[in-house]
C-alpha positions in Angstrom: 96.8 146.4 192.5 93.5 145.5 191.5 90.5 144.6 193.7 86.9 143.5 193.3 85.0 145.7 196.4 81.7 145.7 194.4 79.3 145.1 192.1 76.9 147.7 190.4 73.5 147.7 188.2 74.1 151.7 187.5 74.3 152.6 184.2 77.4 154.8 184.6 78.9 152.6 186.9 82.7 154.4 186.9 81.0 157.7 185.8 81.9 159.7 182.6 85.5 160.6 181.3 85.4 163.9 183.4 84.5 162.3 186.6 85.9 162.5 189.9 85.6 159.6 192.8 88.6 158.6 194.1 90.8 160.6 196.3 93.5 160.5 198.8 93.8 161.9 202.4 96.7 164.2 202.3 97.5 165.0 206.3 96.4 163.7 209.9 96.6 160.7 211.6 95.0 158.7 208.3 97.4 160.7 205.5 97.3 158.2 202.7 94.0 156.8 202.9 92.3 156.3 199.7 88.6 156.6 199.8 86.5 156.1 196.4 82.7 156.4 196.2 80.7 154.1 194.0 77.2 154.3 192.5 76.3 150.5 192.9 72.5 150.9 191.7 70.4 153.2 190.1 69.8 155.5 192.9 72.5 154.7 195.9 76.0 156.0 196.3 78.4 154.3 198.8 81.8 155.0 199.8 84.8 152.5 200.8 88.1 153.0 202.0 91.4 151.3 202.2 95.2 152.0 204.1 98.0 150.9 202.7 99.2 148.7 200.8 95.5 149.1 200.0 94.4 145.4 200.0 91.8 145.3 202.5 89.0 147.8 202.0 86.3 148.7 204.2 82.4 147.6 203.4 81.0 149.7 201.1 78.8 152.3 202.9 75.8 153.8 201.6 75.9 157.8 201.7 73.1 158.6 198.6 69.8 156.7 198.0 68.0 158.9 196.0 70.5 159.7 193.0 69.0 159.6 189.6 71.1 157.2 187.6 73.2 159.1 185.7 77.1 160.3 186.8 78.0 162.3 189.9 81.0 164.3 190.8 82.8 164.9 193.7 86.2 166.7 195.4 87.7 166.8 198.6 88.9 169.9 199.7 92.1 170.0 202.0 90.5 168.9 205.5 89.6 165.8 203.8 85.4 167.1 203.6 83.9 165.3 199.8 81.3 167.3 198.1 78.9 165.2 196.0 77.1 166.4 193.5 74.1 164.5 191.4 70.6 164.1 189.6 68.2 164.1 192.5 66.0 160.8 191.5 62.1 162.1 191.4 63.0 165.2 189.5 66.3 165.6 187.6 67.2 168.6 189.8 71.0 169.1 190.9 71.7 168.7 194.2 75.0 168.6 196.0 75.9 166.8 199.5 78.9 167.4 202.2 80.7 164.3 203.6 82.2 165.3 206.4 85.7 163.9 207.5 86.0 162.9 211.3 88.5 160.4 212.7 89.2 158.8 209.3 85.6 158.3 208.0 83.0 160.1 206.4 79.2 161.2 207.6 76.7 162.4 204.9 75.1 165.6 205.5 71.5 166.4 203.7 71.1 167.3 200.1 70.7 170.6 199.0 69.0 171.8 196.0 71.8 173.6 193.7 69.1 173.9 190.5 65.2 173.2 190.8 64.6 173.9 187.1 64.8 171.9 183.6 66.7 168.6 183.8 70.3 168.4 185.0 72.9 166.2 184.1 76.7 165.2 184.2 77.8 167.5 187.0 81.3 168.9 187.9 82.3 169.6 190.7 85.6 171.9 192.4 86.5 174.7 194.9 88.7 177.7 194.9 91.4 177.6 197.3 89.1 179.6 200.1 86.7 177.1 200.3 84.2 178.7 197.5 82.7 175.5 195.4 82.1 175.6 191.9 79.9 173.2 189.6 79.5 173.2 186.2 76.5 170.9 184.6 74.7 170.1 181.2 71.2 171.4 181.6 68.3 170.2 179.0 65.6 172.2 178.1 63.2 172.1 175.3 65.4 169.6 173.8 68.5 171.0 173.6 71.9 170.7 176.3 73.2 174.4 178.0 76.6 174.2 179.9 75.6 176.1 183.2 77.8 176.8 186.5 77.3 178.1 189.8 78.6 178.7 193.2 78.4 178.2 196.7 80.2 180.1 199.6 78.8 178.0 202.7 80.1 174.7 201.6 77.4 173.6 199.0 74.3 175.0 201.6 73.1 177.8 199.4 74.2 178.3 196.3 74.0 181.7 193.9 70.9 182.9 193.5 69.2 180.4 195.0 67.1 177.4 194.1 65.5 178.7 191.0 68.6 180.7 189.2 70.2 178.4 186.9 73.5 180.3 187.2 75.7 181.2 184.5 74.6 179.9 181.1 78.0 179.5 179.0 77.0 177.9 176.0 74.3 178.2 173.8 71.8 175.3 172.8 73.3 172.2 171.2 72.7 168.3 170.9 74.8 167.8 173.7 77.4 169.2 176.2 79.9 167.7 178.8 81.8 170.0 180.8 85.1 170.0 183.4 85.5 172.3 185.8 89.1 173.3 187.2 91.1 175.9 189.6 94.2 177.6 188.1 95.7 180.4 189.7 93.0 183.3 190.2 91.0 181.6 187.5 88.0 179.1 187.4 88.5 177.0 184.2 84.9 175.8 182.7 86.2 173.1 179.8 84.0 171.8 177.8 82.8 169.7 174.6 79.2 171.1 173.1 76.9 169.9 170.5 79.4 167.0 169.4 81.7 169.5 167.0 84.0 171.6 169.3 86.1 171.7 172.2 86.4 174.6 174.0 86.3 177.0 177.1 85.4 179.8 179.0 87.0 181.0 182.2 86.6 183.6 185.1 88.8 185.7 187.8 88.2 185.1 191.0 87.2 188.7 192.0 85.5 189.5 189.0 81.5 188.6 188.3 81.5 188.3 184.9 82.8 185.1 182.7 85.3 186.0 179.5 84.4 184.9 176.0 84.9 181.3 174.8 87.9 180.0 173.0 88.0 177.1 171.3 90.4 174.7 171.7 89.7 172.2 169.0 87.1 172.1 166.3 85.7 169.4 164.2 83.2 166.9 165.1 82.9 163.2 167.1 83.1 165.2 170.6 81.4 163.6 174.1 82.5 163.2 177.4 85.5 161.5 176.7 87.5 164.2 178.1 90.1 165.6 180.7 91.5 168.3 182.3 94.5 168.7 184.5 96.9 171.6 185.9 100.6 170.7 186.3 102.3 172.0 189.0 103.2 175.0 187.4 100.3 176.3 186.3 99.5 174.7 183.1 96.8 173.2 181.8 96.5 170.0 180.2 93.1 168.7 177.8 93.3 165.1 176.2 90.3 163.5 174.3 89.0 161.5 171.8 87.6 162.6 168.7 88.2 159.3 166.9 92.2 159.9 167.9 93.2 160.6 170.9 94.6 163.6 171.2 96.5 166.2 173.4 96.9 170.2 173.9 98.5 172.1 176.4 97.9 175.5 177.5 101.0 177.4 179.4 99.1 180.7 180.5 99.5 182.5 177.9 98.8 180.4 174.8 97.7 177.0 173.5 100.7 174.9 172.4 100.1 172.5 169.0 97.3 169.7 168.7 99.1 166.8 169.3 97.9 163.1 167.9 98.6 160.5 171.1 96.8 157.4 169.3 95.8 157.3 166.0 93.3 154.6 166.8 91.1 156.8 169.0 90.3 155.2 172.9 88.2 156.0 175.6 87.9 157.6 178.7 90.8 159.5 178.1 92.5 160.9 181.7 95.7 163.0 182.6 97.4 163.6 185.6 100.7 165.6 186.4 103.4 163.9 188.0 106.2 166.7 188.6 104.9 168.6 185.9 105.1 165.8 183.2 101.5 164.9 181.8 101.1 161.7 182.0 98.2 160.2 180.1 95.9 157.3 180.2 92.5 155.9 178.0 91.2 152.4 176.9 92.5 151.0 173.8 89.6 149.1 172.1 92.3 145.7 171.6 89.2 142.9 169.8 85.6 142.1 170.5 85.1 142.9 174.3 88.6 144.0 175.1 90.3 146.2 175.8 93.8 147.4 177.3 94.6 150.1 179.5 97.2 152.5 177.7 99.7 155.0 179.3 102.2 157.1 177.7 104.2 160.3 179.4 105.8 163.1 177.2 109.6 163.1 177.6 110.9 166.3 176.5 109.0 167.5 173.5 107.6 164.3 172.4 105.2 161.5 174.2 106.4 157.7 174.5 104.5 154.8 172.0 101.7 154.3 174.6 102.4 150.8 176.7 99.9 148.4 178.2 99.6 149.8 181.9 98.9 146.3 183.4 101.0 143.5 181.7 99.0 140.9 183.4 95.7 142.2 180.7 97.4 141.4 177.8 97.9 138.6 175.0 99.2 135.5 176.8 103.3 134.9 176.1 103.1 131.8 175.6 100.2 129.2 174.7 100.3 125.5 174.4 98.0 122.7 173.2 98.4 119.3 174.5 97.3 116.3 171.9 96.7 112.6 174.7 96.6 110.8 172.2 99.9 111.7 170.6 101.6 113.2 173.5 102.4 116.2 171.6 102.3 119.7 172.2 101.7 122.8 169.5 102.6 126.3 170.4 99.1 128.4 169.4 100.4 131.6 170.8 100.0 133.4 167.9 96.7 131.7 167.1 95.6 132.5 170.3 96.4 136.6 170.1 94.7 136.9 166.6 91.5 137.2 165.7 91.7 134.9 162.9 88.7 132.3 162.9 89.1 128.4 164.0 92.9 128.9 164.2 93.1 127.6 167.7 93.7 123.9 167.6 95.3 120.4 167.6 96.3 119.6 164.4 96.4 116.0 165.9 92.0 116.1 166.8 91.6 119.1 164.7 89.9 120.5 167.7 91.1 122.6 170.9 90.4 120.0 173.1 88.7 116.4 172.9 90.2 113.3 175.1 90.8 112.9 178.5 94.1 114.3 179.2 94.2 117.1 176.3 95.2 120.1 177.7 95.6 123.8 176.8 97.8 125.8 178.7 98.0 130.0 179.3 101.4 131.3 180.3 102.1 135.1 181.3 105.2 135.8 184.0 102.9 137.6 186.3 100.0 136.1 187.5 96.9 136.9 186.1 93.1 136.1 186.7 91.1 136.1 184.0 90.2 134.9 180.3 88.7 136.5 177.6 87.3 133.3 175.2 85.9 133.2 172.1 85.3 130.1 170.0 84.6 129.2 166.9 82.9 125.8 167.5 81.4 125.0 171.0 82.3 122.0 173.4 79.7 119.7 174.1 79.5 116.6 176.2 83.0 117.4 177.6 84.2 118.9 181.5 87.2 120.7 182.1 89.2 120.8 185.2 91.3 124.2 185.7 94.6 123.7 187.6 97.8 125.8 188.4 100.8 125.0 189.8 101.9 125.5 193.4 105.6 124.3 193.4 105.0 120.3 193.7 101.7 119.7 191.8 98.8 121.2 189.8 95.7 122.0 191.7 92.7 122.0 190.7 89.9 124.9 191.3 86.6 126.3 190.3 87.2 129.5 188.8 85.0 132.6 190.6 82.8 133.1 187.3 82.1 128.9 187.6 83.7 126.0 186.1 83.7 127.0 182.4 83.6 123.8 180.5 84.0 126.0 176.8 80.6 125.5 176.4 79.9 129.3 175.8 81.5 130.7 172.1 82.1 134.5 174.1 83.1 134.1 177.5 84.6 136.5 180.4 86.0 134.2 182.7 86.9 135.2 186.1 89.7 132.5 187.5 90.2 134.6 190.7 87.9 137.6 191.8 90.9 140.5 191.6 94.5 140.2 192.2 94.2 139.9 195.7 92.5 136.6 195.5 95.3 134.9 193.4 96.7 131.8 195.3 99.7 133.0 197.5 101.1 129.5 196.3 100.6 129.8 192.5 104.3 129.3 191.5 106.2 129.0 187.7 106.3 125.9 185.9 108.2 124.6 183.4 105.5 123.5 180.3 107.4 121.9 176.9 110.6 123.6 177.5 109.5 126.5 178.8 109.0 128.4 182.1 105.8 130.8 182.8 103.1 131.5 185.3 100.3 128.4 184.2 96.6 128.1 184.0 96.1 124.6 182.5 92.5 123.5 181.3 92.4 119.9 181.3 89.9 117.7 179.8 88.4 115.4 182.5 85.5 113.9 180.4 85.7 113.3 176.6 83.7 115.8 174.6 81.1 114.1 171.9 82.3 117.9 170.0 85.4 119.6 170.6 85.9 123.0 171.0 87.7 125.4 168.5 88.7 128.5 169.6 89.4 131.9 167.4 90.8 133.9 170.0 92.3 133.6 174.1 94.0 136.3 175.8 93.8 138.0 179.5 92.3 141.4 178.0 89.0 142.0 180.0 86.2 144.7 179.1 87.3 147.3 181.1 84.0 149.7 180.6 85.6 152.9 182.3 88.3 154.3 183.9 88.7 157.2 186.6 91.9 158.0 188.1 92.7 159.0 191.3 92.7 162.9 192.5 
């Protein structure tokens, strides 16, 4: 499932690696309801929703319009109520916000001031099991980053000593400082990364005032927000992040299992989630020059699976063909097309891509797919393209949603289709020079005065973030 539901001019526009925005009704009349709140620009928050199979969303309503543009957090507690909380625009205060749940939909209550002091960034946000809320934030002053934390016990109304108190300070100065916080058992979990060169955490009993010391869980240097925190169903907790590899520890409630080495390469936005008490984790895989795949991998056992491209249809294309007119031969530049190798894509027959009416290059995959990632070595000119796929009887032609790109452009993100959900119903496998695949075939419809040679094609787009579901 992927769908297009909005655009966004924020600078964070998925958040940061320990955000939380999309969540899941769990009871009522709208029990599997997904709702997900996006900052579209600068300063407003809106919120959409969708039923299943999750196709058709809602507009996206606005429910914040003066947020500072940096990332918010939010939870939903067990009613189905979301608690926001964000930079307040005019002066980098933290403020939090209720959205209360009615009927299936969400009304936005007024802000209210959690910290009035310094500047306050990269909130988190979670509750204890009776309703007490908990949020954990990087606070700047006099140039350097404090992990602070705080809570309220009239639903994000008042919180602990007011206004003015900036809470608990946890950390002492650094360069920077990102921080997760989490519920396990009679504990409040405050993870964090601080002043790039450790990992670590500090955590407090429900009953009792006073924080324990920190621990560290890793030490070393290259650490940011690229971070997550989970608890399985039995109690433990799971931290993966990326300190140039991306890497995994467990604690089981008594002690911190081994530092485990997920992806040598390193990634970003790193996330878990436990599905019947098996992590499962999942970051972005830096693949070339503006892409990059979604990876997953789950431990089995002791050990975790080579991670695996999530969505098949973002990947290097199977299968790619070139079509010479003149000669009425084709040449298989699959591999060409998947490298990064420069000026490999082409003809051998015009030494170009494509150059006569009638030359063709075609993209198979054996699921449908809606984009292209392009980069060329040489630039078209003088030349059109028509784009086509096949829909059981004939190829049709279409403009593709980012415009009718005629390889004019040496780096291009080309959207054929806006998401998934706007592929042609009728798009159907072909067979193309002995073999059968899902087709997008660009077609030369006017000669080009200078062919285009291309250095690398696949369906890999630049995914920027990634947030999963609570």
């Amino acid at each position: 499932m992927q769908n297009h539901l909005t655009n966004s001019t924020a600078a964070f526009k998925a958040g940061i690696g320990t955000s939380k925005r999309i969540f899941k009704v769990t009871s009522g009349q709208y029990a599997g309801r997904i709702v997900i709140l996006i900052q579209t620009s600068p300063s407003e928050i809106k919120l959409s929703f969708s039923d299943y199979p999750y196709i058709s969303w809602s507009s996206p309503a606005l429910i914040i319009n003066d947020s500072a543009d940096y990332p918010f957090d939010a939870v939903m507690n067990e009613e189905g109520n979301i608690y926001v909380a964000y930079t307040l625009a005019s002066t980098n205060d933290l403020v939090s916000c209720k959205l209360t749940y009615s009927s299936g939909s969400w009304t936005a209550g007024s802000s209210c001031t959690v910290y009035n002091g310094d500047d306050n960034y990269y909130p988190s946000i979670s509750h204890e099991p009776d309703g007490r809320l908990w949020v954990s934030w990087s606070r700047y002053s006099l140039g350097l980053y404090y992990i602070n934390a705080k809570f309220s016990d009239d639903e994000g109304i008042n919180w602990s000593g007011g206004p003015a108190s900036a809470g608990t300070t946890l950390t002492s100065g650094g360069n920077s400082g990102y921080s997760k916080i989490i519920i396990r058992n009679s504990y409040v979990y405050c993870i964090y990364s601080h002043d790039g060169t450790k990992l670590a955490y500090r955590k407090k009993h429900f009953n009792i005032t006073l924080w324990d010391s920190e621990e560290t869980i890793a030490a070393g240097s290259g650490y940011d927000h690229n971070l997550s925190a989970a608890v399985s169903q039995d109690g433990k907790i799971g931290v993966v992040y990326d300190d140039g590899k991306i890497r995994f520890r467990e604690n089981d409630g008594s002690s911190w299992g081994a530092l485990l080495d997920i992806d040598s390469g390193g990634g970003d936005y790193p996330q878990i989630k436990y599905i019947n008490n098996i992590p499962y984790l999942i970051y972005l895989s830096n693949f070339a020059a503006g892409q990059k795949k979604i990876l997953f991998t789950r431990r089995d056992s002791s050990y975790f699976s080579t991670p695996t491209a999530l969505d098949s249809r973002k990947n290097s294309f199977s299968k790619v063909f070139c079509y010479h007119s003149t000669s009425g031969s084709y040449q298989d530049l699959t591999a060409a097309a998947g490298n990064s190798a420069t000026a490999d894509i082409y003809h051998s027959g015009s030494g170009v891509m494509l150059k006569d009416s009638g030359d063709s290059i075609y993209f198979g995959l054996d699921e449908k797919f809606h984009y292209l990632k392009t980069l060329l070595a040489t630039i078209g000119s003088g030349g059109s393209i028509s784009w086509q796929y096949y829909n059981g009887q004939e190829w049709v032609s279409f403009v593709p949603s980012g415009g009718n790109y005629n390889f004019t452009a040496a780096d291009k993100e080309l959207l054929l289709w806006d998401d998934y959900s706007s592929i042609p119903s009728d798009w159907q496998k072909k067979v193309v020079n002995g073999v059968e695949k899902l087709w997008i075939k660009a077609v030369v419809s006017t000669p080009y005065t200078t062919g285009p040679t291309g250095s690398q094609i696949t369906s890999i787009s630049n995914i920027s973030a990634l947030i999963l579901m609570e």
